[in-house]
TORTI-235240 format. One record per residue (C-alpha): residue in three letters; y, x, z. Coordinates in steps of 0.02 Angstrom, whole numbers, plus 50000, padded with zeros to 5 digits. Layout:
BEGIN
PT rest    c2    c1    c3
PT  ALA     Y     X     Z
...
***
This chain:
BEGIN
PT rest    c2    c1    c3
PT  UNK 54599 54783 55701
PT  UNK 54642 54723 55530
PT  UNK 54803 54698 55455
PT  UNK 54846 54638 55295
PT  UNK 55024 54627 55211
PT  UNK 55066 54478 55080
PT  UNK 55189 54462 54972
PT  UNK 55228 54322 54834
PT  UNK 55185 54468 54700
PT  UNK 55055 54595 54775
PT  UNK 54970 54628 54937
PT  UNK 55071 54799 54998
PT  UNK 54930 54849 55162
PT  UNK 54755 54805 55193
PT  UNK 54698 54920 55360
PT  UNK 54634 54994 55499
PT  UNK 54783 54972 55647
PT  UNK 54809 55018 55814
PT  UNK 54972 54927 55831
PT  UNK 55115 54831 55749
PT  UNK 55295 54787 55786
PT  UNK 55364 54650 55697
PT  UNK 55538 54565 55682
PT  UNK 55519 54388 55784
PT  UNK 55640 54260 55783
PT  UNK 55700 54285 55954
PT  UNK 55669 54498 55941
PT  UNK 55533 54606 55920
PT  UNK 55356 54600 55991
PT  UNK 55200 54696 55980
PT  UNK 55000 54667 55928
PT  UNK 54892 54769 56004
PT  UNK 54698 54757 55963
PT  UNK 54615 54600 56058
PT  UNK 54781 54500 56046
PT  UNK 54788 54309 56106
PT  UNK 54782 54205 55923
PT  UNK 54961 54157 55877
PT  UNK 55059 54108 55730
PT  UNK 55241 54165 55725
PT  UNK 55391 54143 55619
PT  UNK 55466 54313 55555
PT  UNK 55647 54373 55540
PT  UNK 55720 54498 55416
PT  UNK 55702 54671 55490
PT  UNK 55586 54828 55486
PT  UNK 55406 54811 55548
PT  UNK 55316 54964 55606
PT  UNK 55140 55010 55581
PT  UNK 55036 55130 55685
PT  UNK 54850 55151 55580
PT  UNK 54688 55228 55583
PT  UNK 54718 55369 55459
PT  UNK 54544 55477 55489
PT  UNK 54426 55300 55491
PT  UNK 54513 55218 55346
PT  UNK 54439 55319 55216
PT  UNK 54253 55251 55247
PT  UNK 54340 55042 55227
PT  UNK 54292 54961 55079
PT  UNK 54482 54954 55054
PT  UNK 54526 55097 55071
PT  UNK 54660 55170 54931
PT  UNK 54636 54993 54848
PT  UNK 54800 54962 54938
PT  UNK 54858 55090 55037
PT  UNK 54906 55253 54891
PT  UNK 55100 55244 54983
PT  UNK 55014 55273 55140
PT  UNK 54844 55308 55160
PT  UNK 54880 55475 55241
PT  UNK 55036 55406 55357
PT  UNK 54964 55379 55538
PT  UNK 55158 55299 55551
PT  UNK 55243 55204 55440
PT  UNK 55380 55052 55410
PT  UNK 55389 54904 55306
PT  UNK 55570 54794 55287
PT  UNK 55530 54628 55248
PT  UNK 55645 54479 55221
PT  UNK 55571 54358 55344
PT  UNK 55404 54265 55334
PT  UNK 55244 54227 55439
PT  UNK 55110 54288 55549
PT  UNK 54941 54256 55590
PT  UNK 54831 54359 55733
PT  UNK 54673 54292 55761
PT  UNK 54502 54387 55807
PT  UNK 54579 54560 55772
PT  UNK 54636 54507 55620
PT  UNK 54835 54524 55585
PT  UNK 54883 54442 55431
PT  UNK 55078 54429 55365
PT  UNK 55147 54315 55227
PT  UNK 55317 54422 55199
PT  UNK 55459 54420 55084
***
């Protein structure tokens, strides 16, 4: 699946994932690939990635957003808060 980080000033991931944990309002949850749609409020906290290191380099994306960590089959992200969207395998956050 697809996940895509947003900030106010630059989009931080664009991906191949396996699975994300994210900061909810009411604790942390998982997306796994073929998620339910949903649209969530986020809290401050880390969120934890879990991507497709070997397939990523054949995206069209590839290193267009990903030089911190295109080789990182693990990696974290603090955010502030924000939003997110899953809908057909398609993760997208609006962080601060």
């Amino acid at each position: 699946m697809i996940l895509e980080v947003i900030t106010p000033d630059q989009i931080l991931f664009k991906g191949n994932v396996t699975h994300v944990v994210l900061p909810g309002l009411d604790g942390s949850f998982g997306v796994l690939s073929n998620h339910a749609p949903m649209i969530s409020a986020l809290t401050e906290g880390e969120m934890k990635v879990d991507q497709i290191v070997a397939e990523n380099k054949g995206d069209e994306f590839f290193g267009k957003y990903n030089d911190e960590h295109k080789n990182d089959a693990s990696f974290t992200f603090t955010i502030k808060g924000g939003i997110i969207e899953v809908k057909d395998d398609k993760i997208m956050v609006l962080a601060e």
